[in-house]
C-alpha positions in Angstrom: 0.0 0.0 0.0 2.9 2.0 -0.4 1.1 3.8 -3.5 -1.8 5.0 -1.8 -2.3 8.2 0.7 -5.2 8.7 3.5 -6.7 11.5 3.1 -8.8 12.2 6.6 -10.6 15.7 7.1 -10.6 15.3 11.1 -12.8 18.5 12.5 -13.3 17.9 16.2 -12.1 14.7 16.5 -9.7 14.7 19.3 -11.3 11.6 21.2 -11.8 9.7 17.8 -8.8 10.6 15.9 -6.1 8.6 17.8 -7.8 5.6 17.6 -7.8 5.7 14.3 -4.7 6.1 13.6 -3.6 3.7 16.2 -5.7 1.1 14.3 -3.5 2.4 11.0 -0.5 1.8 12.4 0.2 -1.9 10.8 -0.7 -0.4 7.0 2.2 1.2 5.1 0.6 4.1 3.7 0.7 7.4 4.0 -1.7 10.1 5.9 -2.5 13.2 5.5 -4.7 14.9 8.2 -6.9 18.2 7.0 -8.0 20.3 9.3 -8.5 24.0 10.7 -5.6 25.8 12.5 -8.4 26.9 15.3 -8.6 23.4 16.0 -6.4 23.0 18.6 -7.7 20.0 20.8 -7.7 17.7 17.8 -4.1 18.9 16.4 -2.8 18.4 19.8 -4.5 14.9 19.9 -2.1 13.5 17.5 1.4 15.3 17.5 3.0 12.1 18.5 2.0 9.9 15.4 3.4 9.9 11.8 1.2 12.1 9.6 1.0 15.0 7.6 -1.2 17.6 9.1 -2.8 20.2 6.0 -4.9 23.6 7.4 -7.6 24.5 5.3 -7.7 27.7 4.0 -11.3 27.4 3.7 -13.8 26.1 5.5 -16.2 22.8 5.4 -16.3 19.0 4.5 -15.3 19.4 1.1 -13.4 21.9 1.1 -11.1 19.6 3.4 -10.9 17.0 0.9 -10.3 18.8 -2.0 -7.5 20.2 0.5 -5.9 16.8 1.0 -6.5 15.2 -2.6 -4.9 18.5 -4.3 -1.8 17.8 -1.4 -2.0 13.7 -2.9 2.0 12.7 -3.9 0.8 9.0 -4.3 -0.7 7.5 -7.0 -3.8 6.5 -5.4 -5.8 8.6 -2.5 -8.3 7.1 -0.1 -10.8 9.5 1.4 -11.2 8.0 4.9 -13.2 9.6 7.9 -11.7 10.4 11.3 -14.4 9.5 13.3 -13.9 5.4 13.0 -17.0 4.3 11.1 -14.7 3.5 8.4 -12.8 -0.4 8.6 -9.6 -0.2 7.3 -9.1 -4.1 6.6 -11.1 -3.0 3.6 -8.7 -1.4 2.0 -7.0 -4.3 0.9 -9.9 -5.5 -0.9 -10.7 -2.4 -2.6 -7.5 -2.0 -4.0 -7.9 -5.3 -5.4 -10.8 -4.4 -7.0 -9.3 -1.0 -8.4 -6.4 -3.3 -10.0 -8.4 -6.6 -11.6 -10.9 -4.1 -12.8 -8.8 -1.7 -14.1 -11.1 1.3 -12.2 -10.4 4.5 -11.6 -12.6 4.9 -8.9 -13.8 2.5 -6.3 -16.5 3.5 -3.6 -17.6 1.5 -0.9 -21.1 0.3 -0.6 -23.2 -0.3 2.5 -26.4 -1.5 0.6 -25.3 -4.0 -1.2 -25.7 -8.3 -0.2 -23.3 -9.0 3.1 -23.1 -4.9 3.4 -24.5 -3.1 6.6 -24.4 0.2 8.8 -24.5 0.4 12.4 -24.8 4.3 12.0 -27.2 4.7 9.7 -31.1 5.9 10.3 -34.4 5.4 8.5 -33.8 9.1 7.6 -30.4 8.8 6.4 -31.7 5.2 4.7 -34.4 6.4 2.6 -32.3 9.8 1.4 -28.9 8.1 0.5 -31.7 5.6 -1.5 -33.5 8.7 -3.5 -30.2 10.5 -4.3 -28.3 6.9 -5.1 -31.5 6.7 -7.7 -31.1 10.1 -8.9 -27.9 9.5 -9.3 -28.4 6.5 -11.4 -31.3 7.3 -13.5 -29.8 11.1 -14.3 -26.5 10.5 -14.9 -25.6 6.9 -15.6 -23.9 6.6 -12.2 -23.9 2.7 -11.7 -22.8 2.7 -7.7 -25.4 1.9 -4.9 -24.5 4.2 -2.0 -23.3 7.9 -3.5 -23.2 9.4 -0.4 -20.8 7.5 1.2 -16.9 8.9 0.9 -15.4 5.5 1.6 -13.2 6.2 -2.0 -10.5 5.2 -3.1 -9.1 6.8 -6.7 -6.1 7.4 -8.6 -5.4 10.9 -7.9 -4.4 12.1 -11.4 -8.2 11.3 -12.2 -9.2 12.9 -8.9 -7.2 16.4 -9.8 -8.8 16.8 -13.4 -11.7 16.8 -11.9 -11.3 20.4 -10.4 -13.8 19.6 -8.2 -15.7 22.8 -6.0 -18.2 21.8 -3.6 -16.7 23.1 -0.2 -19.6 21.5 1.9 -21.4 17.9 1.5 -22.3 18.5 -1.9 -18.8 17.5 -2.7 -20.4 13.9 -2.2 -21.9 13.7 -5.5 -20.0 16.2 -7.6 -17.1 14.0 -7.2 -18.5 11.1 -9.0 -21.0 12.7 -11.1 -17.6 14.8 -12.8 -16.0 11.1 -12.9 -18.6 9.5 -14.8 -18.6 12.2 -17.4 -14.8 12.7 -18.0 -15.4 8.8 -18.7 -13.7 6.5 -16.0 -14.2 3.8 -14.7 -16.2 3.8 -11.4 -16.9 0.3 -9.1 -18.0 -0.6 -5.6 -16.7 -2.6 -3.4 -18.6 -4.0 -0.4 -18.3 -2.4 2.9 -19.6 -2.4 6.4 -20.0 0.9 8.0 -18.9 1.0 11.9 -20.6 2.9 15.0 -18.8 6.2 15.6 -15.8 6.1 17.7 -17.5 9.3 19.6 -19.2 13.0 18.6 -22.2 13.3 16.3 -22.7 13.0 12.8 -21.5 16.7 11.0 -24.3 16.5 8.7 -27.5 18.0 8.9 -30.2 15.9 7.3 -32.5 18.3 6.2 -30.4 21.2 5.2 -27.7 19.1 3.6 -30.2 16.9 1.9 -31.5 20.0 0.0 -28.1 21.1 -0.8 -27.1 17.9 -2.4 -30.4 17.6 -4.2 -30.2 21.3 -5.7 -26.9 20.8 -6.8 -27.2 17.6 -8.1 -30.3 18.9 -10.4 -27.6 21.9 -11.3 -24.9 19.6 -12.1 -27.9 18.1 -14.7 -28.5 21.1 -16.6 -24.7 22.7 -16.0 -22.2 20.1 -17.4 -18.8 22.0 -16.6 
């Protein structure tokens, strides 16, 4: 794994954080941590381990991994949450799948056969279901869970993508842009983990109208 770079936006994540990179510890990849300077809790949280910490110049979920994937040196980047919901023995797999598939972009999938979440709600079920269907029916997207960031890419692809969204709209801009520069986009089976601690950044509601809005812009605005 030598090729392939974390890329983990880590807002408030001091109690979180550290276990995650503790459980990291046996891969050999490289990490780079995103977050904002005014964060001091979290950066102190980690100035022991081996990683590369980026400060966002902007603000937001987005913006923090466009931060990191711009910052990629690897040939491959994994976007890869600080809170712990994401398994890391996956990774393994999904690079499989990026190389006998010859992908360009592989996303993990919680609502697939032998997938689960232990974080998800009816709410967060039945919107990931609607924009997942939008996503397929509008724009020839052929993944089953677009609003999960479990991603792993190769970043050349990733940086022509000049991607924008500074918030959680960068959830489907990312491979809405893919599919129509023409790669190759999988999934790979995945089981989502209870949160290590804190609560979930998004808002449903507000969020959920951001990412539809955009989504029907990105429809009628194709650059």
């Amino acid at each position: 794994m030598n090729n392939l770079t974390l890329v983990i936006p880590a807002k408030n994540e001091k109690e979180s954080l550290p276990k995650v990179l503790d459980e990291l510890k046996s891969y050999n990849l490289k990490i780079i941590i995103v977050l904002e300077k005014e964060d001091i809790e979290t950066i102190n949280s980690i100035k022991d381990y081996n990683c590369r910490i980026l400060y966002q110049k902007g603000r937001g979920y987005g913006d923090a991994l466009i931060t990191g994937i711009n910052s990629v040196e690897t040939e491959l980047f994994c976007l890869f949450n600080a809170d712990g919901s994401f398994d890391p023995s996956e990774l393994s797999k999904m690079l499989e799948q990026i190389r006998t598939n010859e992908a360009d972009f592989v996303f993990g999938t919680r609502y697939e056969k032998n997938c689960g979440s232990d974080d998800d709600t009816i709410i967060t079920l039945v919107g990931n279901f609607i924009f997942t269907k939008i996503g397929v029916l509008f724009f020839g997207l052929n993944i089953s869970d677009i609003l999960y960031t479990y991603i792993i890419g190769k970043t050349s692809k990733a940086k022509e993508l000049e991607l924008t969204s500074k918030d959680f709209k960068f959830c489907v801009e990312l491979p809405i842009k893919a599919k129509r520069k023409g790669h190759k986009l999988i999934t790979s089976k995945a089981y989502e983990r209870s949160r290590i601690g804190g609560k979930k950044k998004v808002n449903v509601f507000k969020d959920g109208f951001l990412i539809l809005t955009h989504m029907i812009k990105l429809f009628f605005i194709r650059n």
